[in-house]
C-alpha positions in Angstrom: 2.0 7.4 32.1 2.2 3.6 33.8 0.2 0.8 32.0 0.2 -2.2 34.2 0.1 -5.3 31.7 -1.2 -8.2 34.3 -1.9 -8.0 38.2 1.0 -9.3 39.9 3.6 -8.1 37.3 5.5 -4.6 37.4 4.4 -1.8 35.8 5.9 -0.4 32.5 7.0 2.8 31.6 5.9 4.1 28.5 7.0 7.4 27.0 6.1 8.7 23.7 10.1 9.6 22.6 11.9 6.1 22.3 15.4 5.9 24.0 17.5 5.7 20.7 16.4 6.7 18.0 16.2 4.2 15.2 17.8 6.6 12.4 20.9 6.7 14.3 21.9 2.8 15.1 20.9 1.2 11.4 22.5 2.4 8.1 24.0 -0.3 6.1 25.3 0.6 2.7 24.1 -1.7 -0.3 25.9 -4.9 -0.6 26.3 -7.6 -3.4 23.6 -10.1 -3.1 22.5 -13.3 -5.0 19.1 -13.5 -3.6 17.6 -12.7 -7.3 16.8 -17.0 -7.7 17.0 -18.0 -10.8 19.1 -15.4 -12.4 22.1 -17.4 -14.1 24.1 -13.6 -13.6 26.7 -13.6 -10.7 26.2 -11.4 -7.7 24.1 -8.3 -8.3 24.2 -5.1 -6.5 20.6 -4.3 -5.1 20.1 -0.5 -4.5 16.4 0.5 -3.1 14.5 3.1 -1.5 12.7 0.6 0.8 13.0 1.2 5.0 15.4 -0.7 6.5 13.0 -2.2 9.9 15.9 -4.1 11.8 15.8 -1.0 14.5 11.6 -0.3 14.5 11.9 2.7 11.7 13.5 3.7 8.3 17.0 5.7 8.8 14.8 8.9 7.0 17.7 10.5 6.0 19.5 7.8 4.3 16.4 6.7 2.0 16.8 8.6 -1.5 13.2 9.4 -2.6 14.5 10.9 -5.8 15.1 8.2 -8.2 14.6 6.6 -11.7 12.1 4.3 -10.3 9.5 7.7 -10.3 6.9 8.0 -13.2 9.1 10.7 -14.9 9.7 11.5 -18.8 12.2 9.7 -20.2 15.2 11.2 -21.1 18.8 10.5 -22.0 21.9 13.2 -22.0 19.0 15.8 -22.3 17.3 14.3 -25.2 13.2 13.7 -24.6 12.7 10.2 -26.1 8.9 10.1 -25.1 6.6 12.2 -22.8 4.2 9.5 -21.5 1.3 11.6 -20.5 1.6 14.2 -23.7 1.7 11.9 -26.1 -1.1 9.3 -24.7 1.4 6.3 -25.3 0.2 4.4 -22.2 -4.3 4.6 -21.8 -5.5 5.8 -19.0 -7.4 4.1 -17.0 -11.0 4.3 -16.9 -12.6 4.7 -13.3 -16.6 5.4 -14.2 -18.3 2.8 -11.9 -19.0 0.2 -14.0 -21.9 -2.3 -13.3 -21.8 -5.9 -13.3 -22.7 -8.2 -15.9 -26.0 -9.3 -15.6 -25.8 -13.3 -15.5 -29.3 -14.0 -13.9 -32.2 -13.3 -16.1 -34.7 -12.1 -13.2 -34.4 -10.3 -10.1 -34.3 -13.0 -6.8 -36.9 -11.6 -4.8 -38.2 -13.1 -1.2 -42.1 -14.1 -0.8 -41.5 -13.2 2.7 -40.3 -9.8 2.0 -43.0 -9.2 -0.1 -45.7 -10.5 2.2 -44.4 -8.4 4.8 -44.4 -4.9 3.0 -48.1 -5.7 1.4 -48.6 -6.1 4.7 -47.1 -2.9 6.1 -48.5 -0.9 3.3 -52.1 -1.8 4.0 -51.7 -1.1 7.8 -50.5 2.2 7.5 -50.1 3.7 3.8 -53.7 3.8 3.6 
């Protein structure tokens, strides 16, 4: 399908499937970085899971999506050294709907709106 964009200018093409796609230009292993400000430590290696958006997209098959950033148990060389939801070591958090303080000591209420349904209760609640 054609979209023109203004009269007088051509009109673009605009298929669904891009020419390249953007998993096969864009991989770039981790490289040693200092952009951690105001860490005295020298270069650090920064590994992520984050997309990569230089070529519109995330290389999908490069991104690891199993890693130790994960709520997971804890454990080292097979030894459990704390099962966070078992053992209740972190609270949950509540999520009742909780209502605000009250910090007024009346309800604000409008002379008009009052007028106006005395008004409309004796014309037709009667």
């Amino acid at each position: 399908m054609a979209y023109q964009l203004q009269p007088g200018m051509k009109i673009v093409e605009n298929p669904v499937k891009p020419p390249v796609c953007a998993t096969e230009e864009v991989f770039v292993y981790p490289q040693p970085s200092t952009l951690n400000y105001g860490s005295s430590r020298p270069n650090t290696m920064l590994y992520g899971t984050s997309p990569y958006m230089a070529g519109k997209g995330a290389p999908a098959e490069y991104i690891e999506t199993s890693d130790r950033l994960r709520p997971q148990s804890t454990s080292q060389f097979n030894k459990i050294l704390a099962r966070t939801y078992e053992q209740n070591l972190f609270p949950l958090q509540d999520v009742h709907c909780k209502l605000p303080l009250e910090t007024q000591k009346y309800e604000p209420t409008s002379t008009r709106a009052e007028v106006q349904n005395s008004v409309f209760s004796r014309r037709y609640l009667q």
